[in-house]
C-alpha positions, 0 to 999 in steps of 0.5 A, spaced: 470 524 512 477 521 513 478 515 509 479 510 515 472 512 517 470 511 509 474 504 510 470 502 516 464 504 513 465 501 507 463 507 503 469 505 498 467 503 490 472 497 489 478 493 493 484 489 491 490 485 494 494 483 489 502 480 491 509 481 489 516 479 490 521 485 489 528 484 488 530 483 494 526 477 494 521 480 499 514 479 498 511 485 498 503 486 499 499 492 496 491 493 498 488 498 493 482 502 495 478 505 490 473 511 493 469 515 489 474 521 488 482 517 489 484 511 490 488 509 497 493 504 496 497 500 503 504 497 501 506 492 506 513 488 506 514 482 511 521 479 511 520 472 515 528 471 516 533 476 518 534 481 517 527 483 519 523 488 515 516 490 517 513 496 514 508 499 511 508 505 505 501 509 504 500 512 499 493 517 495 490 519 489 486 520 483 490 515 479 490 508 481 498 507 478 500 513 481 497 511 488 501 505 488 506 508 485 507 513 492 505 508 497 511 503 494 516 509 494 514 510 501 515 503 503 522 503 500 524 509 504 523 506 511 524 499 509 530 500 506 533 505 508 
């Protein structure tokens, strides 16, 4: 089962959203999914002036800090390019 089917059926152990502002001052939002074997994390950040910034970073593991850890470098890499 793929972790979006997991995530529509709530077969998840815990879920988290907790926000931040970066050094750009964008705020930025990270949903922490704990599964029974990996932890899921979505990053997004939403700027509300220009230049506009919508985007989203994913990123999967065992450990709940190196999940964030890959879901915030994916999300720098395609917000600021």
């Amino acid at each position: 089962m793929s972790w979006q089917e997991d995530y529509i059926n709530r077969s998840y152990v815990s879920r988290d959203v907790s926000h931040l502002t970066n050094e750009h001052n964008d705020k930025i939002e990270l949903e922490t999914v704990q599964y029974k074997d990996y932890y899921h994390v979505v990053a997004t950040i939403s700027r509300k002036k220009p230049p506009f910034i919508d985007c989203l970073g994913e990123g999967r593991d065992q450990n709940e800090r190196e999940a964030t850890k890959k879901a915030l470098i994916d999300l720098y890499s395609r917000a600021y390019k």
